[in-house]
N, C-alpha and C positions, 0 to 999 in steps of 0.2 A: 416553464421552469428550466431546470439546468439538463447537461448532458450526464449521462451515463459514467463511472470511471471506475477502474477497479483496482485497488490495491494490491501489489504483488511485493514479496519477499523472496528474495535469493536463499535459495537450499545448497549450500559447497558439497555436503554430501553426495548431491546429485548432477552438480552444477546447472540447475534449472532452475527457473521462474514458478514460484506457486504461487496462488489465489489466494489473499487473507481476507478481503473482503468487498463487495461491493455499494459506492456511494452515489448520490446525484448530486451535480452540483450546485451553485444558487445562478441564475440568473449572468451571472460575471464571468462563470467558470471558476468560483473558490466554492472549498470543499475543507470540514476540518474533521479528522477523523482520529478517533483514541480507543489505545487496546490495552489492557490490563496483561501482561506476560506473567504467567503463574508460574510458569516450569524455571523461570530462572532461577539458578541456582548459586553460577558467578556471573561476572561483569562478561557482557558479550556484543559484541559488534554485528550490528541487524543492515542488511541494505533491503531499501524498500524503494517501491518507483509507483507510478500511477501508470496505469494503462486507459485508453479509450476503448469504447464498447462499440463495435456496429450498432446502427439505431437505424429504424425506417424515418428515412425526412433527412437523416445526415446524410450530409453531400461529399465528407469527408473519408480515408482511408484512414481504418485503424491506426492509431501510433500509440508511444511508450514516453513519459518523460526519461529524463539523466536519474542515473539512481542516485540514494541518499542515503547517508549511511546514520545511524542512529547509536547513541552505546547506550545499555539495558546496564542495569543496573539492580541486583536481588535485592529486594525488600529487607530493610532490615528491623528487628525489634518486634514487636504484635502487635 
């Protein structure tokens, strides 16, 4: 199967990297991953990156893609 990859989003609050979630990828190294944001409330500018995981068998060092920036958008109606 695929490698290991963990999705992280930027906190300004804190100016740090946190963990949203972690995926595997298929075989190619694609990976497709969706989150429902509940808390939004207005429109907001999300940057999100994929990190690699250590793995025993990978011969590679940890890295991080280029971040990506996303705008959220609240839900609107019911």
């Amino acid at each position: 199967s695929g490698k290991l990859v963990e999705i992280q989003y930027y906190d300004p609050s804190r100016a740090k990297w946190g963990p949203a979630e972690v995926v595997r990828t298929n075989r190619n190294g694609r990976f497709v991953y969706r989150f429902r944001f509940r808390t939004i409330t207005i429109a907001q500018r999300i940057i999100f990156r994929a990190a690699s995981l250590p793995e025993a068998g990978w011969p590679f060092l940890p890295s991080t893609s280029k971040p990506r920036s996303v705008i959220v958008y609240p839900r609107t109606g019911s």
